[in-house]
C-alpha positions as CSV (number, residue, x, y, z in Angstrom):
1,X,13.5,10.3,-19.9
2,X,12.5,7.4,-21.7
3,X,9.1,6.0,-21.0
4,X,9.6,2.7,-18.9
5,X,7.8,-0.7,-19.9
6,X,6.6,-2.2,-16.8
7,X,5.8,-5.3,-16.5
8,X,3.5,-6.8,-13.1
9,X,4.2,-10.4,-12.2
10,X,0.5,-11.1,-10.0
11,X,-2.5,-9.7,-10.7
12,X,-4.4,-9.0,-7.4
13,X,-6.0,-5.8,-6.3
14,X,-2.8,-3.9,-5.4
15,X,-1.2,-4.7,-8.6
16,X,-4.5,-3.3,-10.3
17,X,-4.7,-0.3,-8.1
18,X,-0.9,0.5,-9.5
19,X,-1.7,-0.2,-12.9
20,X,-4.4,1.7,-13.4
21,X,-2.6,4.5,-11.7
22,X,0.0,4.1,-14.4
23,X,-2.5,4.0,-17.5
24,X,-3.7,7.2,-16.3
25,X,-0.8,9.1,-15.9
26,X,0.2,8.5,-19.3
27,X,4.0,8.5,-18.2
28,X,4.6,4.7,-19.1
29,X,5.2,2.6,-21.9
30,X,3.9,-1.0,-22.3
31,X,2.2,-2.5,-19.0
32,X,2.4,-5.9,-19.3
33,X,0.7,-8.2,-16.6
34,X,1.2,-12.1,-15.9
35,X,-0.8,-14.5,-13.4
36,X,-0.2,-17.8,-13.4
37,X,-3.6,-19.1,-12.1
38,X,-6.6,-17.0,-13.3
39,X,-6.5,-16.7,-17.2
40,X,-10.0,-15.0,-16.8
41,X,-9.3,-12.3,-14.2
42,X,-6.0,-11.6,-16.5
43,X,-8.8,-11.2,-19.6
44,X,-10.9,-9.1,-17.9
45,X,-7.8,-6.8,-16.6
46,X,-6.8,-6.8,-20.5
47,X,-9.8,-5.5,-21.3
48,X,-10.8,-3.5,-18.8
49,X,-7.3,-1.2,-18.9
50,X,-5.7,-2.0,-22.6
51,X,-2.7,-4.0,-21.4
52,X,-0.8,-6.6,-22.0
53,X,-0.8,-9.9,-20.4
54,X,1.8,-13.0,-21.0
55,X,3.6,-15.4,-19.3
56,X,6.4,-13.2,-17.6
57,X,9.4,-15.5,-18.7
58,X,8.2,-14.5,-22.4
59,X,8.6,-11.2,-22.0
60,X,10.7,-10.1,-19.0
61,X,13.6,-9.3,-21.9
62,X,11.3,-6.0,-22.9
63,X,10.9,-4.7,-19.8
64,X,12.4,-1.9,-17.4
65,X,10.9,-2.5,-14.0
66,X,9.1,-5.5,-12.7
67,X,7.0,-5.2,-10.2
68,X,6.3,-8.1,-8.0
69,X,3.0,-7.8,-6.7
70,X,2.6,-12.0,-5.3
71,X,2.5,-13.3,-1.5
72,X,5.0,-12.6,0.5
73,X,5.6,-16.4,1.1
74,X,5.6,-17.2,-2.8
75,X,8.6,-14.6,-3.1
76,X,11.5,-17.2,-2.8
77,X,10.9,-19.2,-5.9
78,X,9.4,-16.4,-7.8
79,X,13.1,-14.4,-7.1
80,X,14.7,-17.9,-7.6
81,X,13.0,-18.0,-11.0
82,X,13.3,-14.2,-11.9
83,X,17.3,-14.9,-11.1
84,X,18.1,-16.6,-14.6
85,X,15.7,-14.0,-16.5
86,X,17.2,-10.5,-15.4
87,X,19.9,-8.4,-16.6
88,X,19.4,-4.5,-15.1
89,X,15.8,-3.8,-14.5
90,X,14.7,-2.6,-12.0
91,X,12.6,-5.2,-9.5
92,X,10.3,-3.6,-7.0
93,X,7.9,-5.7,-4.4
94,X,5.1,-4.5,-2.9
95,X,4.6,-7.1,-0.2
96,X,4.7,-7.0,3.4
97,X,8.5,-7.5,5.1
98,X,10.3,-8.7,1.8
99,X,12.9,-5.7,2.4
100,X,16.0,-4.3,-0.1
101,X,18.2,-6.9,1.6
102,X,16.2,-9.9,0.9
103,X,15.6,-8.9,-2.7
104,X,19.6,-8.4,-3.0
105,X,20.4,-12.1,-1.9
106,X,18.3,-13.2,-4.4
107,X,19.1,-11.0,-7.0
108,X,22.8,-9.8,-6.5
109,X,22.8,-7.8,-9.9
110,X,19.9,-6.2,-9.9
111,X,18.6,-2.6,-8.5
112,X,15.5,-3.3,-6.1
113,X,13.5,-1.2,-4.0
114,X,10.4,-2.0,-1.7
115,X,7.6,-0.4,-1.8
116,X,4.3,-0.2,0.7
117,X,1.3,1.2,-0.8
118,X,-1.8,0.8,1.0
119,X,-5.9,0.0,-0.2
120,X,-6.1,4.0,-1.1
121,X,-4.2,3.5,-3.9
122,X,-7.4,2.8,-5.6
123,X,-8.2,6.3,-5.2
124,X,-4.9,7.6,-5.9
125,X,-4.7,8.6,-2.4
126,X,-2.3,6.0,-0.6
127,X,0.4,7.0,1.8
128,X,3.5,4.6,0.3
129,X,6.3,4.3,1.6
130,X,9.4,2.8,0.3
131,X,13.4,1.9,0.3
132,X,15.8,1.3,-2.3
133,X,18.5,-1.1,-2.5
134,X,22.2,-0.5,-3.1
135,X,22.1,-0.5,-6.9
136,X,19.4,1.6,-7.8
137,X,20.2,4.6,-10.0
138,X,19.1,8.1,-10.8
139,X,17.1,6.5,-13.7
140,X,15.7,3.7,-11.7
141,X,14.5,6.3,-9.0
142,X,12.9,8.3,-11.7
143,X,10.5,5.4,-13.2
144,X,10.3,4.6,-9.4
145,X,8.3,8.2,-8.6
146,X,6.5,7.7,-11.3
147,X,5.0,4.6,-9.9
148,X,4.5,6.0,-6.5
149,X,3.1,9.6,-8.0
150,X,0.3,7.4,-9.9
151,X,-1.2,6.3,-6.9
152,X,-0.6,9.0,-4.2
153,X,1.8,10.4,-2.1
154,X,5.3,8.6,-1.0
155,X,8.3,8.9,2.0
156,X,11.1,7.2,1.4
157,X,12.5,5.5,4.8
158,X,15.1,2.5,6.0
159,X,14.3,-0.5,5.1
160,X,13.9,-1.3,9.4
161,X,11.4,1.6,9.4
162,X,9.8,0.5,6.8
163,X,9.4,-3.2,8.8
164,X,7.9,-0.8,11.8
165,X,5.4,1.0,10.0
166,X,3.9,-0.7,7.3
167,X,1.4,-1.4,10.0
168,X,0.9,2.4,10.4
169,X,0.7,3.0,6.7
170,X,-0.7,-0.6,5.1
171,X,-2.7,-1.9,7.9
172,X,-3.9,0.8,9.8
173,X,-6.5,1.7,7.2
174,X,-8.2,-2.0,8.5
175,X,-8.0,-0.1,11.6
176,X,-9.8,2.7,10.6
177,X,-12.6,0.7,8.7
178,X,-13.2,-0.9,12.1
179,X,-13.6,2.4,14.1
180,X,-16.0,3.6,11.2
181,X,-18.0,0.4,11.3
182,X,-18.3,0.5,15.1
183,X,-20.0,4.0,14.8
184,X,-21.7,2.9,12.1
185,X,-23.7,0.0,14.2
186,X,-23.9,2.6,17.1
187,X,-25.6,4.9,14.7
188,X,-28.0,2.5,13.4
189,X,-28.8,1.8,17.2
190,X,-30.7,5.0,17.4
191,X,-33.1,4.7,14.4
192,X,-31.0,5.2,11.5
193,X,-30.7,3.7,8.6
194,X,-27.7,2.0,7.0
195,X,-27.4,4.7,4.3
196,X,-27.5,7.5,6.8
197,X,-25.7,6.0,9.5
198,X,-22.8,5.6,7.0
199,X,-23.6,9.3,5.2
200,X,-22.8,10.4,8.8
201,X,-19.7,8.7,9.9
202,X,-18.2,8.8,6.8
203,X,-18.5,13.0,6.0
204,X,-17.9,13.4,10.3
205,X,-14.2,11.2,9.5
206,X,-13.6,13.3,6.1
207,X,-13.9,16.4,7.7
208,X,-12.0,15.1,10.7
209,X,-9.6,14.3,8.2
210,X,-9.3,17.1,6.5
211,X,-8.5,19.3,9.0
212,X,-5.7,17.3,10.3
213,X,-4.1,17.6,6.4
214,X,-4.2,21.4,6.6
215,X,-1.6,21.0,9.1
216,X,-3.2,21.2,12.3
217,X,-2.1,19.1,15.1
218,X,-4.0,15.9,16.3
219,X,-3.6,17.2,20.2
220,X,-4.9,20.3,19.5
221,X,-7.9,19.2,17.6
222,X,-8.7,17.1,19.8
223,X,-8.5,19.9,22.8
224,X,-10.8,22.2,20.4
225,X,-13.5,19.4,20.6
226,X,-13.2,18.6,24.7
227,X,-14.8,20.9,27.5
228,X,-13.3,20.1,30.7
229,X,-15.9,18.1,32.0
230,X,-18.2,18.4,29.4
231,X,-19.6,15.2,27.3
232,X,-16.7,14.5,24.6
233,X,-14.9,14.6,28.0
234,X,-16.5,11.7,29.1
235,X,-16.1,9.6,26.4
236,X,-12.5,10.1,26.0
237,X,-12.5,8.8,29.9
238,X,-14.0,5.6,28.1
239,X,-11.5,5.4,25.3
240,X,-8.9,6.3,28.5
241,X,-9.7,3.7,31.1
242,X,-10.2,0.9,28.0
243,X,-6.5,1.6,27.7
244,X,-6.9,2.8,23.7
245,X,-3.8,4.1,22.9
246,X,-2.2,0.9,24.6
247,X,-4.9,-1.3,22.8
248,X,-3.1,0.3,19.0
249,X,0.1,0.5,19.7
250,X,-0.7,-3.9,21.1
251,X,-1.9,-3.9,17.5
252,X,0.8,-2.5,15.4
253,X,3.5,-5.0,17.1
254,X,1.2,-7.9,16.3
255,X,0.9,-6.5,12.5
256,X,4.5,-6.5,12.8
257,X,5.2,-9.7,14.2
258,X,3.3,-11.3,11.7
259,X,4.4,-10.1,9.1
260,X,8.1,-10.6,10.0
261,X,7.0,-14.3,10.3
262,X,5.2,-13.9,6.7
263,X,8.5,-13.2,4.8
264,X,11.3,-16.1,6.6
């Protein structure tokens, strides 16, 4: 397979978080990365990872996959734009609710797919998920794993479950950095400093982690830690009466709900 030129049309943190990915992998050929408002952050990127950077119009031609990586509300005029340029390369987005369908309107002859990453992807770690549009072939879905491989692990889904979950997979981490913080202020409440306090939490949610990747059931975990009774017991009465599961799943529809209104 020939080695895709891939060129990223914004240059925030998720685009970098791919990128770098990419440059590490050594799977790719040219990276090229345009951003219309921050010449500096685009020379510091340049230098920083060896790519290229232009004005996307320049250099769309030379390109196999572009990878829109801008707002979900600047996505209109950017597809608009991008309509006149493309011929069959492959268009990915990796913003929130801008689905297959709404990337085929625009762009009737192209192959596009969706994908969600989420803030691991710095770390190579993030759970992305992703759906491809009608067009998309075996090629296209090759130099797609390749993007999703460079920064962690991937599901492909429907583009409706992808509308439902992105909270679970993209914003959930938030979640999590909440819950870790919380502990973290409750820690420091009892003499700690900020160093240890974190050095605890963190290593106690690794571990926690970890276990739950070797397979083992959240329920049952969970059970292992809990005496009838006992003084985890009571805490999970806490979490209980405070409604917490209710209190998430209240959080994942508003994720939802925004973000549907995010990409009319």
């Amino acid at each position: 397979m020939k080695k895709p030129n891939i060129l990223f049309i914004g240059a925030g943190r998720m685009a970098e978080a791919i990128f770098s990915g990419l440059k590490q992998s050594g799977h790719i050929g040219t990276v090229t990365i345009s951003n219309r408002s921050d010449s500096r952050r685009l020379a510091h990127l340049k230098d920083t990872y060896h790519v290229e950077t232009a004005k996307w119009q320049d250099v769309v031609s030379n390109h196999d996959v572009v990878i829109l990586a801008v707002p979900p509300a600047s996505h209109p005029a950017v597809l608009k734009e991008l309509s006149g340029f493309v011929t069959s390369q492959l268009i990915i987005t990796v913003a929130a609710g801008i689905g297959p369908t709404q990337l085929e309107e625009a762009l009737p002859q192209s192959p596009v797919a969706w994908i969600m990453p989420n803030t691991a992807a710095d770390v190579k770690e993030s759970m992305s998920i992703f759906a491809c549009g009608k067009r998309v072939t075996e090629d296209d879905r090759a130099s797609l794993q390749l993007i999703l491989d460079a920064i962690g692990h991937s599901e492909e889904l429907s583009e409706e479950q992808i509308h439902k979950l992105t909270a679970v997979t993209g914003s959930a981490p938030a979640f999590v950095y909440q819950f870790a913080e919380a502990l973290q202020q409750t820690a420091k409440t009892y003499g700690l400093t900020s160093e240890q306090a974190t050095k605890l939490v963190v290593q106690m949610m690794y571990g926690s982690v970890a276990m739950l990747k070797d397979g083992r059931e959240a329920s049952a975990l969970r059970d292992q830690v809990t005496t009838p009774g006992g003084a985890t017991a009571a805490g999970l009465d806490v979490l209980k009466e405070a409604h917490f599961d209710e209190l998430l799943n209240e959080a994942v529809l508003a994720v939802n709900r925004k973000a549907k209104e995010q990409a009319k």
